[in-house]
C-alpha positions as CSV (number, residue, x, y, z in Angstrom):
1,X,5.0,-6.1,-20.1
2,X,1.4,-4.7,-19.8
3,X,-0.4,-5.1,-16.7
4,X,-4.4,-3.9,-16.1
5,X,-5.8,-2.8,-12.2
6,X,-8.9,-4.0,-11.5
7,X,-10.6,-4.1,-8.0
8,X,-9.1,-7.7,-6.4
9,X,-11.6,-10.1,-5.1
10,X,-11.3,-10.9,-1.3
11,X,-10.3,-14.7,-2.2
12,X,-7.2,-12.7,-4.2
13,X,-6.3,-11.5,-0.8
14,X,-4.2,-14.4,0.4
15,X,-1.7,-13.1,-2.7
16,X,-0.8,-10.4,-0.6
17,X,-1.2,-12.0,3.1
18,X,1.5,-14.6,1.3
19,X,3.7,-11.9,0.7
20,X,4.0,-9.5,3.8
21,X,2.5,-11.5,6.5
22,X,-0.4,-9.2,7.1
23,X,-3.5,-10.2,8.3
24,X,-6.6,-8.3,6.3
25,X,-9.6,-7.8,8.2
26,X,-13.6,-7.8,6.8
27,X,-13.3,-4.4,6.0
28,X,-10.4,-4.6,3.7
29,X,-10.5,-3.8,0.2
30,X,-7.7,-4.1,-2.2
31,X,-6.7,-2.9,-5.7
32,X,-4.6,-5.3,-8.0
33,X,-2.4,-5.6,-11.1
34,X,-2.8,-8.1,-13.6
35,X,-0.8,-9.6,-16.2
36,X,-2.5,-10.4,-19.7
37,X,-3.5,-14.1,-18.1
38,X,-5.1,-13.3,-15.6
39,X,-2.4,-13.4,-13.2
40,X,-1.1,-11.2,-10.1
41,X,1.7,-9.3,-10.4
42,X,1.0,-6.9,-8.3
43,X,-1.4,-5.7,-5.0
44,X,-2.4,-3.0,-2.6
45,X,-4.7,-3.8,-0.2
46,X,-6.2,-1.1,2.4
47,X,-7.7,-1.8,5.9
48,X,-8.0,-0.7,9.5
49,X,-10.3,2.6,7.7
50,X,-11.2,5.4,10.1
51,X,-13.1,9.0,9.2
52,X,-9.8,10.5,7.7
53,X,-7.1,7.6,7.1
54,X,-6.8,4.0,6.1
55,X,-3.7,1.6,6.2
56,X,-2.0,0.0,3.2
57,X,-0.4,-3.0,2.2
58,X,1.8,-3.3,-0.8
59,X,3.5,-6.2,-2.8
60,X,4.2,-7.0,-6.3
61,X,6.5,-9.3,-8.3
62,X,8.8,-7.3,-9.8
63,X,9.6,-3.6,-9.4
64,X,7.8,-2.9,-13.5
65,X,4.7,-3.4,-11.9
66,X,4.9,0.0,-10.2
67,X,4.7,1.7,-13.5
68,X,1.3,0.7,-14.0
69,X,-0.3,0.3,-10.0
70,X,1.6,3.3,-8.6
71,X,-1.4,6.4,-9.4
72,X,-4.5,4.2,-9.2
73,X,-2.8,2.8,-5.1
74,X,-2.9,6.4,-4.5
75,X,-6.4,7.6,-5.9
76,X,-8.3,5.0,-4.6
77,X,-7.8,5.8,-0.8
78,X,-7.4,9.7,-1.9
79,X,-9.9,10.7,-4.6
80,X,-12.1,7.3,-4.5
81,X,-12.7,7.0,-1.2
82,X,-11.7,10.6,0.1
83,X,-9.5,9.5,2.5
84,X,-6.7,12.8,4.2
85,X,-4.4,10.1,5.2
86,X,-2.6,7.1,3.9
87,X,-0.5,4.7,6.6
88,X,2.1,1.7,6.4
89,X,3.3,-0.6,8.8
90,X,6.7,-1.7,8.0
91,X,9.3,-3.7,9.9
92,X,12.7,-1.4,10.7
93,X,14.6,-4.6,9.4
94,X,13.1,-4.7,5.8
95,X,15.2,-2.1,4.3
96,X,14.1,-2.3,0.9
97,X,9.9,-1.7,1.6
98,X,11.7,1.4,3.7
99,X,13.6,3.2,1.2
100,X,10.4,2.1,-1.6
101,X,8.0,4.1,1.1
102,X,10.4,6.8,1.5
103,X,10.9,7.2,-2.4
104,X,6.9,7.7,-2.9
105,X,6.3,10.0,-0.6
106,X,5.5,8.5,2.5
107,X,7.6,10.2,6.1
108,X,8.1,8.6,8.9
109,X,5.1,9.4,11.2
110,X,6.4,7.2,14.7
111,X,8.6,4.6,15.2
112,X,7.9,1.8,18.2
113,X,10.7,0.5,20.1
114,X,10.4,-3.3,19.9
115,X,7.2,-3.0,17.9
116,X,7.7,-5.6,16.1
117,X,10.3,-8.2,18.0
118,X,12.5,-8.1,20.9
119,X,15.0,-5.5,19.7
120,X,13.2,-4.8,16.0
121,X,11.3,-1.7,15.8
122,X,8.0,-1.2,14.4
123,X,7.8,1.6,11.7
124,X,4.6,3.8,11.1
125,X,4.6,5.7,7.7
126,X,2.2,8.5,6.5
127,X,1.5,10.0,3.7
128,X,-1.0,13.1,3.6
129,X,-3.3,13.6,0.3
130,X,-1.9,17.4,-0.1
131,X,1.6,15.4,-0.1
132,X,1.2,13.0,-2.4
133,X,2.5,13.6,-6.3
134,X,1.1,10.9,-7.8
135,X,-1.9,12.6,-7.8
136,X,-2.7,14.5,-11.0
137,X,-3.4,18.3,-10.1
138,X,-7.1,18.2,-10.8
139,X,-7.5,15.5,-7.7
140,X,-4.9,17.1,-5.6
């Protein structure tokens, strides 16, 4: 299946809130992949934006949708907005978003000790723009 990214609306937000339990502030802007209807298969959301870094939050329906929303999650928060640093939040239980992170690129910056829950750490993941291969050479 084909999918298109386009820029998501902020009422397209909740697709992604839905899916990871993150709470998107004002500031967030998110990138999203479409199937030929119209519909959401896919998200990245960024947030929490300082001088040289800004956090993401992923989701999509089916692993496909990577194919077509892996490069442009990257060169937004890289090339578009020129960003040195890309972050994740992920939950030490939720095994799966940990090895996807780890498979990308991303290395684990800090982990928090009950961070998340009584007993359930609280992982911070990084990714540095030199670092990231998704990239093609001319934006590196």
């Amino acid at each position: 299946m084909r999918y298109s990214v386009r820029a998501a609306p902020p009422e397209h937000f909740v697709w992604l809130e839905g899916r990871t339990g993150c709470v998107l502030t004002r500031g967030a802007r998110a990138i999203e992949a479409v199937d030929a209807a119209g519909s959401i298969r896919g998200m990245v959301a960024y947030d929490n934006w300082t001088e040289s870094a800004v956090s993401a939050h992923m989701a999509v329906e089916s692993a496909s949708v990577w194919r077509t929303l892996l490069r442009p999650a990257f060169e937004y928060p890289f090339v578009q907005a020129g960003k040195q640093l890309l972050l994740g939040f992920i939950i030490a239980s939720n095994k799966q978003s940990m090895a996807f992170v780890q498979r990308v690129g991303f290395r684990e910056a800090h982990r928090i000790q009950d961070g998340w829950a009584a007993g359930v750490d609280l992982v911070i993941w990084q990714m540095r723009r030199q670092d990231c291969r998704w990239l093609g050479k001319e934006t590196a």
